[in-house]
N, CA, C and O atoms as a MOPAC input file, in Angstrom:
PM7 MOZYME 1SCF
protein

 N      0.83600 1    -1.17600 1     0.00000 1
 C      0.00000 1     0.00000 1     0.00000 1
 C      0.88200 1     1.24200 1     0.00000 1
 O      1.79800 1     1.43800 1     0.80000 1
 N      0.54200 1     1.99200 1    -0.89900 1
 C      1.48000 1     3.79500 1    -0.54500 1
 C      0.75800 1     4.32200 1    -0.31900 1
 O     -0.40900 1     4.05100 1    -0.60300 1
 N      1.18200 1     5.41000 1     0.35600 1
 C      1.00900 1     6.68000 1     0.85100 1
 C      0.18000 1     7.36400 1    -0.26500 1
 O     -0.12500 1     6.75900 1    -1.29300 1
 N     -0.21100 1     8.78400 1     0.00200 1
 C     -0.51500 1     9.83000 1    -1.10000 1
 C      0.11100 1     9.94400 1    -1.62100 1
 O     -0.02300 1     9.66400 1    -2.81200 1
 N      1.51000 1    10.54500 1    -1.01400 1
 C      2.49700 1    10.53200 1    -2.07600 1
 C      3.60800 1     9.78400 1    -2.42100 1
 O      4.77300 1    10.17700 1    -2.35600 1
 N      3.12200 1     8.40100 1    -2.89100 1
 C      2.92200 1     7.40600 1    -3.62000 1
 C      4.92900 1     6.73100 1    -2.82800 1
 O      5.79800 1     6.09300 1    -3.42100 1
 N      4.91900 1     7.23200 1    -1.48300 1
 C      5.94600 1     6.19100 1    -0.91500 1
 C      4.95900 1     5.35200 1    -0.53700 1
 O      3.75700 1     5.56300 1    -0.37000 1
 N      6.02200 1     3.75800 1    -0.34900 1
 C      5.09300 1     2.60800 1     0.76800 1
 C      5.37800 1     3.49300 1     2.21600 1
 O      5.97000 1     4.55500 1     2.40600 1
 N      4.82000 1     2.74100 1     2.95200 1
 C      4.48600 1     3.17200 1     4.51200 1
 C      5.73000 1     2.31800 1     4.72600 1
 O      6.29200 1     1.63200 1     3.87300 1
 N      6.01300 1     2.44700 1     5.79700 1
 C      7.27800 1     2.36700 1     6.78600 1
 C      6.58200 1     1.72900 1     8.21100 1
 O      5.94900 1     2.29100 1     9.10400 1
 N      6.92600 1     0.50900 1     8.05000 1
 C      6.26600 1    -0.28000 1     9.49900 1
 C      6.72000 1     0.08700 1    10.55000 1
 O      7.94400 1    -0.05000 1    10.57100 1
 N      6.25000 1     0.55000 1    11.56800 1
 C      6.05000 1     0.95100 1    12.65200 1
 C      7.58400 1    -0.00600 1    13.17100 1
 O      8.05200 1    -1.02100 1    12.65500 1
 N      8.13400 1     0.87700 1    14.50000 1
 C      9.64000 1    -0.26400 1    13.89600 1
 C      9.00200 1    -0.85700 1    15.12200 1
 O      9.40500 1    -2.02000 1    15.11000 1
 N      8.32900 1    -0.72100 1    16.03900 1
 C      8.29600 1    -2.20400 1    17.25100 1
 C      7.84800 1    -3.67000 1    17.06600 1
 O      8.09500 1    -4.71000 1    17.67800 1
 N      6.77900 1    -3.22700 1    15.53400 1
 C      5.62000 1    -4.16400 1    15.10000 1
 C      6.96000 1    -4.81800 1    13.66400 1
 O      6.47800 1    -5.69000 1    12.94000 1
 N      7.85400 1    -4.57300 1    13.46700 1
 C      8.54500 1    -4.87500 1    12.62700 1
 C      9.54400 1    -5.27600 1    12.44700 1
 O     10.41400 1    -4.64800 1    13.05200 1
 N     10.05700 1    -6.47200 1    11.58300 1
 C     11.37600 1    -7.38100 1    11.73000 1
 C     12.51700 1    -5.83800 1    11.23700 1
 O     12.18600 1    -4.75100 1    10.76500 1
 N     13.86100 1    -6.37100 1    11.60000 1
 C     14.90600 1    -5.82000 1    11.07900 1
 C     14.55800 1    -5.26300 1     9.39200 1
 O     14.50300 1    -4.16500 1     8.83800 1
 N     14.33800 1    -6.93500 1     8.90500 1
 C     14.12000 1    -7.18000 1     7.45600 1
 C     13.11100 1    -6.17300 1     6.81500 1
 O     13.23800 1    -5.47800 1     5.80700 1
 N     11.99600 1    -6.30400 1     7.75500 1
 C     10.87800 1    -5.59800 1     7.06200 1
 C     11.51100 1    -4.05300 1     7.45300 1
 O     11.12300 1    -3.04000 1     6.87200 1
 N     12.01800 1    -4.04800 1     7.98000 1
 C     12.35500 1    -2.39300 1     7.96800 1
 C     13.13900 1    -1.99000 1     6.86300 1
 O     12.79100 1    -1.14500 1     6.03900 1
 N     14.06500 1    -2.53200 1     6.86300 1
 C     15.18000 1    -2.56800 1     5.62800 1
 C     14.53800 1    -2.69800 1     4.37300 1
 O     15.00000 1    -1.93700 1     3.52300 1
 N     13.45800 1    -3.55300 1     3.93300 1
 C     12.46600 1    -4.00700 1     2.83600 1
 C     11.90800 1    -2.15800 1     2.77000 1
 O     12.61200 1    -1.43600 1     2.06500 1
 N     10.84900 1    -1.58100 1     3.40100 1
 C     10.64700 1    -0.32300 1     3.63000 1
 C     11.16100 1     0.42100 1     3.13900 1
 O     10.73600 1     0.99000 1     2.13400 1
 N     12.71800 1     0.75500 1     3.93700 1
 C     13.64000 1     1.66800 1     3.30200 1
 C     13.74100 1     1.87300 1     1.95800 1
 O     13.48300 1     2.81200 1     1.20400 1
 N     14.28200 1     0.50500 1     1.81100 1
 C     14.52100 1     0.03700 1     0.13700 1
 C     13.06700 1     0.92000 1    -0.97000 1
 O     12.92500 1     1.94700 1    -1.63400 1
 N     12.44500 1    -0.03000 1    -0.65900 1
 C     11.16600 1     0.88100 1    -0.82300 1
 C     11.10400 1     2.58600 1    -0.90900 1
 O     11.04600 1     3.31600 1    -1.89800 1
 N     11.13900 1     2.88300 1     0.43000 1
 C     11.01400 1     4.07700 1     0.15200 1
 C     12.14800 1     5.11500 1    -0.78700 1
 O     11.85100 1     6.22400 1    -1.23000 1
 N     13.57700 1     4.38600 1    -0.95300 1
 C     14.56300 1     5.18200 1    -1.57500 1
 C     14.42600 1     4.63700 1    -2.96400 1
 O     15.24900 1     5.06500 1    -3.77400 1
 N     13.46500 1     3.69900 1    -3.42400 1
 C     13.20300 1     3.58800 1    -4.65200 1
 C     11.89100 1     4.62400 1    -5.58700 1
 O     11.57400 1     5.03300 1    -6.70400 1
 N     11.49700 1     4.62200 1    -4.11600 1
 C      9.78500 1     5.77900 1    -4.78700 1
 C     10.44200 1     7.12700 1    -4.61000 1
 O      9.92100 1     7.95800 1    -5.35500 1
 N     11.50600 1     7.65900 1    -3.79600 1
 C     12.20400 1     8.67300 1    -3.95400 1
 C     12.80200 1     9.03200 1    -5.26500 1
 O     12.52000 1    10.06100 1    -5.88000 1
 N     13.71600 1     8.04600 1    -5.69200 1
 C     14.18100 1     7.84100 1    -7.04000 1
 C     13.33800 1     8.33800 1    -8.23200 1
 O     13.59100 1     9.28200 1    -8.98100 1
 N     12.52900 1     7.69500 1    -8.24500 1
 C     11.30400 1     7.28000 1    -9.65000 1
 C     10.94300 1     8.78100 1    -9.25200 1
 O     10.81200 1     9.41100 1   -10.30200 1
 N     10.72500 1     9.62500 1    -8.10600 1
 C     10.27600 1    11.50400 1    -7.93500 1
 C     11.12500 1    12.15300 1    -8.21800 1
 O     10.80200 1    13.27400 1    -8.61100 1
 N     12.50300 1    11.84800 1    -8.18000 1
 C     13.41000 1    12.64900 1    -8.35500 1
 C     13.27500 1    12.37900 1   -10.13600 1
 O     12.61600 1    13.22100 1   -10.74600 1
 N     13.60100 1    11.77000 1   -10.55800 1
 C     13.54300 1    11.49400 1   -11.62800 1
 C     12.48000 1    12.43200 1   -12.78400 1
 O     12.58000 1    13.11600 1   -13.80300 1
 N     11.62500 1    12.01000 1   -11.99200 1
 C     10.08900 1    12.87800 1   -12.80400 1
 C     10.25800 1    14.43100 1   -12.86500 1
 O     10.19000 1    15.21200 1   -13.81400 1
 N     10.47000 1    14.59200 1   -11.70200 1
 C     11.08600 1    16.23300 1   -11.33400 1
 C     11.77600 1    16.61400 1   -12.19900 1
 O     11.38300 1    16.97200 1   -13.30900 1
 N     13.22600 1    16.58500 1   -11.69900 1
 C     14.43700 1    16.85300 1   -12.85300 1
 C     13.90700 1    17.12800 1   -14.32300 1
 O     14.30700 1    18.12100 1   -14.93000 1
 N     13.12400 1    16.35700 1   -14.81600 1
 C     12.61900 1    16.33300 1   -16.70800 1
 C     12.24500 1    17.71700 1   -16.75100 1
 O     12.64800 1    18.37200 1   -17.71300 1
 N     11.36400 1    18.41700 1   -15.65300 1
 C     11.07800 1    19.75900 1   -15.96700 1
 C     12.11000 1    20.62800 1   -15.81400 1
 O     11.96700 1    21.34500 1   -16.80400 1
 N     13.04600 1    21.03200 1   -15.23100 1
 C     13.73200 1    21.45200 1   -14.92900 1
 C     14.91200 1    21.78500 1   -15.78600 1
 O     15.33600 1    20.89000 1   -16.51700 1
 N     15.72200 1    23.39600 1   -15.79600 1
 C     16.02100 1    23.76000 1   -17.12600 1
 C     17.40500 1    23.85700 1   -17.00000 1
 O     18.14300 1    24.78300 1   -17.33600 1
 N     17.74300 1    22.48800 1   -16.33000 1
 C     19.02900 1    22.41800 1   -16.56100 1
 C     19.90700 1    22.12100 1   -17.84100 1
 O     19.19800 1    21.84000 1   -18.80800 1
 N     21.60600 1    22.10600 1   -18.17000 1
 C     21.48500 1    21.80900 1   -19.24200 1
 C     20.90700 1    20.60200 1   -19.73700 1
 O     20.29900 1    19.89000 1   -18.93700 1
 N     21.01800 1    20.21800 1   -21.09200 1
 C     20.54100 1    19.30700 1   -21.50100 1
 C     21.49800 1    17.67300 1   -20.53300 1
 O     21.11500 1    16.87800 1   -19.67500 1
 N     22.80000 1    17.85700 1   -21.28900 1
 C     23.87500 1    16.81000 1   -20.89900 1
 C     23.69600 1    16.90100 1   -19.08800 1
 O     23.79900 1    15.91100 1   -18.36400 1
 N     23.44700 1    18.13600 1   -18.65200 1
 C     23.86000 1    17.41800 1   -17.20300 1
 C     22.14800 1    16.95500 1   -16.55000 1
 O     21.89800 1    16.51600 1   -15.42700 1
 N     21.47300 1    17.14800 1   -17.33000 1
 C     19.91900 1    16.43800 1   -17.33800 1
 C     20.30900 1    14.51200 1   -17.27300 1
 O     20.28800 1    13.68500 1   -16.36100 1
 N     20.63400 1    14.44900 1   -18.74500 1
 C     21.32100 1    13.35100 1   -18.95700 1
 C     22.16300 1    12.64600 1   -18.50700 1
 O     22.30900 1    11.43600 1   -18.67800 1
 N     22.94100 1    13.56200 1   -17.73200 1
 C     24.14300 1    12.54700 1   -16.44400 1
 C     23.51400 1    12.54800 1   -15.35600 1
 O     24.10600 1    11.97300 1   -14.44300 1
 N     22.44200 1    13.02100 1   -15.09200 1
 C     21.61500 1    13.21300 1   -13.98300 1
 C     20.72400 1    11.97000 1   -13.79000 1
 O     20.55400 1    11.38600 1   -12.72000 1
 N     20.21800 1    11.67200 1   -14.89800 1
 C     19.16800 1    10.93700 1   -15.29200 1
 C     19.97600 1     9.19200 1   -15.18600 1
 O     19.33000 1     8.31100 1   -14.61900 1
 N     21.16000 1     8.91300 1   -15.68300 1
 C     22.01600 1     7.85200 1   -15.83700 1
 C     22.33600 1     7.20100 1   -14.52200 1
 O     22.21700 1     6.01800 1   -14.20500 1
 N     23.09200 1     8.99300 1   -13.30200 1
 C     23.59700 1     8.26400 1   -12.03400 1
 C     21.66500 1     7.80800 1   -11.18900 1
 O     21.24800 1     6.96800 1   -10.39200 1
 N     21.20300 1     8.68100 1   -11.80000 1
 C     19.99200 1     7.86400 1   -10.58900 1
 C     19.27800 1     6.75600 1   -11.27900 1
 O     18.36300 1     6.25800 1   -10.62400 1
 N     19.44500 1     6.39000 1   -12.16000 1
 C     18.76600 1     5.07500 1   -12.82300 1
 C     20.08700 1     3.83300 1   -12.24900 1
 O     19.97600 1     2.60900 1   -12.17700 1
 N     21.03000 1     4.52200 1   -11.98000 1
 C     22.21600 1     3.50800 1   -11.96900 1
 C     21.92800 1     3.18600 1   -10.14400 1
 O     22.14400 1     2.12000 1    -9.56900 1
 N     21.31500 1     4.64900 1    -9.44600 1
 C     21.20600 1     3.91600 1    -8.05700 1
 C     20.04300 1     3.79600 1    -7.67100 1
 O     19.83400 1     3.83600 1    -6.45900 1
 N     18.77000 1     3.58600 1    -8.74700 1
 C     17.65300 1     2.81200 1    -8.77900 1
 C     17.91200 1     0.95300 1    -9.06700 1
 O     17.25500 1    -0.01200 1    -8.67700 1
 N     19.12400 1     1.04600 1    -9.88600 1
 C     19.59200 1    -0.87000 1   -10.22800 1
 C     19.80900 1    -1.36400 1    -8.76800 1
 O     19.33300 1    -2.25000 1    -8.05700 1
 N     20.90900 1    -0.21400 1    -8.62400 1
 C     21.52700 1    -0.96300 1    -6.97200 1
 C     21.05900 1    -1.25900 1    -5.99500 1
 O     21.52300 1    -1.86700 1    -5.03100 1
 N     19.80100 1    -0.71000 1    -6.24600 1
 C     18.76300 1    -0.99700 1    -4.87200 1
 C     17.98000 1    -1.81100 1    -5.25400 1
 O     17.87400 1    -2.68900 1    -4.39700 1
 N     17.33500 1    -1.99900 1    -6.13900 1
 C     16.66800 1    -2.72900 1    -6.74800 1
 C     17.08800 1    -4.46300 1    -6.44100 1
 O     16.41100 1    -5.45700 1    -6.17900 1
 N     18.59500 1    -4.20300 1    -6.63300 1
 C     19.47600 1    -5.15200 1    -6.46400 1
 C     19.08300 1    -5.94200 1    -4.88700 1
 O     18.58500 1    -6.99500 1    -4.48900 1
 N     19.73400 1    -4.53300 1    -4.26700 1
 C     19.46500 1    -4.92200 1    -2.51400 1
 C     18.24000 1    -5.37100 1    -2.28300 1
 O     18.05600 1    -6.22300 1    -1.41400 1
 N     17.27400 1    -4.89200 1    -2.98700 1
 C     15.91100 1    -4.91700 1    -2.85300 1
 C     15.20000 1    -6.50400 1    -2.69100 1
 O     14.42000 1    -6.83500 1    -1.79900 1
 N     15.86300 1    -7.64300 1    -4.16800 1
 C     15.90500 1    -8.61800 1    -4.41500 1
 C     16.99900 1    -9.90400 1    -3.58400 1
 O     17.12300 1   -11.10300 1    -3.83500 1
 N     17.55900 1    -9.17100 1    -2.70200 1
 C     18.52100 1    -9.91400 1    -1.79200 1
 C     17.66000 1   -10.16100 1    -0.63200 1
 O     17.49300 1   -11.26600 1    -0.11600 1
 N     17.06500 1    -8.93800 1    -0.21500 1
 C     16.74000 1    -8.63600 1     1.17700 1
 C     14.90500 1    -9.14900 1     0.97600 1
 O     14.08900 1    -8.81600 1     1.83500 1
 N     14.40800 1   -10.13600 1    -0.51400 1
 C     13.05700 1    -9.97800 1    -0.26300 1
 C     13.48800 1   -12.00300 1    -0.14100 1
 O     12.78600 1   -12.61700 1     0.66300 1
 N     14.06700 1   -12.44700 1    -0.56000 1
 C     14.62800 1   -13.80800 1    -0.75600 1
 C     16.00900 1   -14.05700 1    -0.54300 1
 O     16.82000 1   -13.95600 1    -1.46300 1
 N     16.35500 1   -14.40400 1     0.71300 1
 C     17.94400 1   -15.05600 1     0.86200 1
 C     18.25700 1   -15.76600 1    -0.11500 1
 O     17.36700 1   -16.50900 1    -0.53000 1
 N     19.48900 1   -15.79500 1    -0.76400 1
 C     19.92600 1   -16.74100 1    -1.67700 1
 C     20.28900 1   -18.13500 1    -0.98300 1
 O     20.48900 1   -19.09300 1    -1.72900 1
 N     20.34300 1   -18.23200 1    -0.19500 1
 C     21.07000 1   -19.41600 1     0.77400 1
 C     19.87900 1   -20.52100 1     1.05000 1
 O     20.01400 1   -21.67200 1     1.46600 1
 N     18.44300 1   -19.69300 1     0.62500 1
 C     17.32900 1   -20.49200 1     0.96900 1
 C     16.73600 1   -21.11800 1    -0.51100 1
 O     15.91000 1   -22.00800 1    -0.70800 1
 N     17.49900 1   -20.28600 1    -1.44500 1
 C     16.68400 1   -20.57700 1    -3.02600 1
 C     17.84100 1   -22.17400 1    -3.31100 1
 O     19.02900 1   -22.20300 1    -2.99000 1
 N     17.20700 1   -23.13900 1    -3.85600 1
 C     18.00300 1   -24.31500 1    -4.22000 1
 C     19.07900 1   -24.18200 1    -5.06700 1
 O     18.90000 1   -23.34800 1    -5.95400 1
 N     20.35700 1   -24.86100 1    -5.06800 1
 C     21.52500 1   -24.41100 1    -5.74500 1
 C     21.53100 1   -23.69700 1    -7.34400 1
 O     22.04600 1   -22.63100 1    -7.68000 1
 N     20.67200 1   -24.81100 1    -8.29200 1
 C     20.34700 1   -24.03800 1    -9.40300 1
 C     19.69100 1   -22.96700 1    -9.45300 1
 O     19.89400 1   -22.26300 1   -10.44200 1
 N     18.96000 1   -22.61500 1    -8.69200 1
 C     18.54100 1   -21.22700 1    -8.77200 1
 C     18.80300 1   -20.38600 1    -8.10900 1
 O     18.14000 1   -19.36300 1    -8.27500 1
 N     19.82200 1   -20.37500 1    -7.09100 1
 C     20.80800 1   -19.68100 1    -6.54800 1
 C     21.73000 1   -18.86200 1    -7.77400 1
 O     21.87100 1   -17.68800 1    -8.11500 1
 N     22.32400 1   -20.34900 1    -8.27000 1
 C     23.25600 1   -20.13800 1    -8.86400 1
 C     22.61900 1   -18.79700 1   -10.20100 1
 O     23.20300 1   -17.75400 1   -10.49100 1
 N     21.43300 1   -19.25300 1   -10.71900 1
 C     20.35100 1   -17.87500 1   -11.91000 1
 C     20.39400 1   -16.87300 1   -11.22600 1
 O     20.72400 1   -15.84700 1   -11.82000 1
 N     20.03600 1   -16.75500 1    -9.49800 1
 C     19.59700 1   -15.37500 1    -8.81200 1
 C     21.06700 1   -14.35400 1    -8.70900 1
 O     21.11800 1   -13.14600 1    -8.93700 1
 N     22.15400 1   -15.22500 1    -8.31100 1
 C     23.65000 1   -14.99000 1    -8.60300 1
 C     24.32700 1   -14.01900 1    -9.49600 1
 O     24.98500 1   -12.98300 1    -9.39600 1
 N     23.76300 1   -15.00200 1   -10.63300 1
 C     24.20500 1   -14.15600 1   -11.94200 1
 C     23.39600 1   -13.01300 1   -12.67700 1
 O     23.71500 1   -12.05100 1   -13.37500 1
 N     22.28700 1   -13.50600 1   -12.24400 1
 C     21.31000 1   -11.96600 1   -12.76700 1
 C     21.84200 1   -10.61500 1   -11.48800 1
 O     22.01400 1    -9.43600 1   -11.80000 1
 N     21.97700 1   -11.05000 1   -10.40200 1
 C     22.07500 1   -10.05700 1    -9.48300 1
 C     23.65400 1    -9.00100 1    -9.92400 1
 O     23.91100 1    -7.80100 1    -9.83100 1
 N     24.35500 1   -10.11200 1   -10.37100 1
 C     26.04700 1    -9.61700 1   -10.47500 1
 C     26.13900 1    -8.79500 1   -11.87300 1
 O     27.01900 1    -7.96800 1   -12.11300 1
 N     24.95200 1    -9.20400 1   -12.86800 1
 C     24.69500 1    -8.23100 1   -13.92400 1
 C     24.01300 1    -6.67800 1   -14.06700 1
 O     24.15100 1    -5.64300 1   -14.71900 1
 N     23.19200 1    -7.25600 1   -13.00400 1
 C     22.40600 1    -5.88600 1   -12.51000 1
 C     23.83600 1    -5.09700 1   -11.24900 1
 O     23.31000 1    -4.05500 1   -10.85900 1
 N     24.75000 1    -5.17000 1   -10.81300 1
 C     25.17600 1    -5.01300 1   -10.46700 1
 C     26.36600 1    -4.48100 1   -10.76500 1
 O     27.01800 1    -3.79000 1    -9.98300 1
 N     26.77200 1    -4.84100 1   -12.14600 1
 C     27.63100 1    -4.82300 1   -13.35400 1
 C     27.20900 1    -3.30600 1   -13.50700 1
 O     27.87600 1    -2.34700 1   -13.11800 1
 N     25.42200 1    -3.23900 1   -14.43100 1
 C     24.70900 1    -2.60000 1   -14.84400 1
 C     25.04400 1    -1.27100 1   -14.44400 1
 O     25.60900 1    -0.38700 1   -15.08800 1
 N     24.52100 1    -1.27200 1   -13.05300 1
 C     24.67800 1    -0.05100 1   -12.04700 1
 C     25.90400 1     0.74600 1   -11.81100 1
 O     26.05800 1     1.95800 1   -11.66400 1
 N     26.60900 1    -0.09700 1   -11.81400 1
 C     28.10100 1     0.66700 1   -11.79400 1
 C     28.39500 1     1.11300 1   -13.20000 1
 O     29.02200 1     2.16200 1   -13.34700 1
 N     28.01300 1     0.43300 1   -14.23100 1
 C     29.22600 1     1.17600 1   -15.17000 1
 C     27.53900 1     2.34000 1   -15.87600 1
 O     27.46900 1     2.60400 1   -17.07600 1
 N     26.69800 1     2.71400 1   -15.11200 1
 C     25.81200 1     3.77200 1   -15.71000 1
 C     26.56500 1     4.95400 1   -14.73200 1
 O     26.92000 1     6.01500 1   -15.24500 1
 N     26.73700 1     4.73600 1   -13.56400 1
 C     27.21900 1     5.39400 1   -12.03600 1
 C     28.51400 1     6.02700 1   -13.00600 1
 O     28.26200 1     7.14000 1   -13.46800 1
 N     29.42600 1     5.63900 1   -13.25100 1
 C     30.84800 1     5.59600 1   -14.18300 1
 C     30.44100 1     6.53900 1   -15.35700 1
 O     30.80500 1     7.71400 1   -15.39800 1
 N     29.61200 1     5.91100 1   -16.37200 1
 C     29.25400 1     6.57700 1   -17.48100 1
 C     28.40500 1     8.27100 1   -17.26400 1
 O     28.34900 1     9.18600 1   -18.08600 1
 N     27.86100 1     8.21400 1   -15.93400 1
 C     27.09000 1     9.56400 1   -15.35700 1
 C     28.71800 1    10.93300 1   -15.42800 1
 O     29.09200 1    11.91600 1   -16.06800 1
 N     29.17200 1     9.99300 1   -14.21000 1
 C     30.52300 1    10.74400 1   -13.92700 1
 C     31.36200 1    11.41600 1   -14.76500 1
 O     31.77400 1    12.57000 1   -14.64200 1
 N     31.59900 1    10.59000 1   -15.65900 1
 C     32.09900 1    11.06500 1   -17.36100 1
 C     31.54500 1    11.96100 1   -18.06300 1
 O     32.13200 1    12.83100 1   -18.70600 1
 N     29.70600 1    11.70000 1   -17.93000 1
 C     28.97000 1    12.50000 1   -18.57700 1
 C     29.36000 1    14.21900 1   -18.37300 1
 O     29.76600 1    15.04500 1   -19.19100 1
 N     28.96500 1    14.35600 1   -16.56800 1
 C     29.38700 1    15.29200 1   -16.02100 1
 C     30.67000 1    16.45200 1   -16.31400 1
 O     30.61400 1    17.68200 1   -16.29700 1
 N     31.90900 1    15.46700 1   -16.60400 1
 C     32.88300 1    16.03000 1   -16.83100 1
 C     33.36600 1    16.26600 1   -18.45000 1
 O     34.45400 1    16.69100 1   -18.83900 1
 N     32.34000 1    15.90000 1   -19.15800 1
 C     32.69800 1    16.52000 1   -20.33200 1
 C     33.68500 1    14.94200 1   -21.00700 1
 O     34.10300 1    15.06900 1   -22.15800 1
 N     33.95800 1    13.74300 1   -20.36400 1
 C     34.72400 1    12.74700 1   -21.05800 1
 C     33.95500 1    12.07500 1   -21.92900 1
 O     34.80400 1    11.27300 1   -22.31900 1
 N     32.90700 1    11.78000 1   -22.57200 1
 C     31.99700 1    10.67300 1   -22.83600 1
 C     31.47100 1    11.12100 1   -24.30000 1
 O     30.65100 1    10.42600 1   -24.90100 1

């Protein structure tokens, strides 16, 4: 369920595991993301640093996303073969994130 403005709610921390708090967070710094995001488009910055703008926060929308998928299913509990799929998709998305994070940075400075 979200909020009005369209974060999830944040469990009460007494009524709530570690996990589910952390799950939350995640949550909430992902619906932060996806606002920041929307925002920025209006905004009359230049074009390119719109665009390096747009890269580093999609790159730390992956990374959480990432955490997001760790912290909703332990890998240690998924059976070896599909450990081993959750593994490699995670280390790609992970790949992903960094070299957009990298490619932002560059953007910024005029290398790219």
């Amino acid at each position: 369920m979200l909020h009005t403005d369209n974060t999830p709610p944040v469990p009460a921390e007494g009524s709530a595991t570690p996990r589910e708090l952390a799950q939350a967070c995640l949550d909430n710094a992902l619906a932060l993301i996806e606002s920041v995001l929307e925002d920025r488009e209006d905004e009359k910055a230049a074009a390119g640093e719109r665009a390096a703008i747009r890269v580093c926060v999609t790159s730390a929308h992956v990374l959480l996303g990432a955490a997001r998928q760790l912290m909703a299913e332990p890998l240690h509990l998924l059976a070896p073969k599909e450990r081993a799929l959750r593994l490699k998709a995670l280390i790609d998305e992970a790949k992903n994130g960094g070299r957009a994070a990298y490619r932002a940075a560059l953007m910024l400075t005029g290398h790219e």
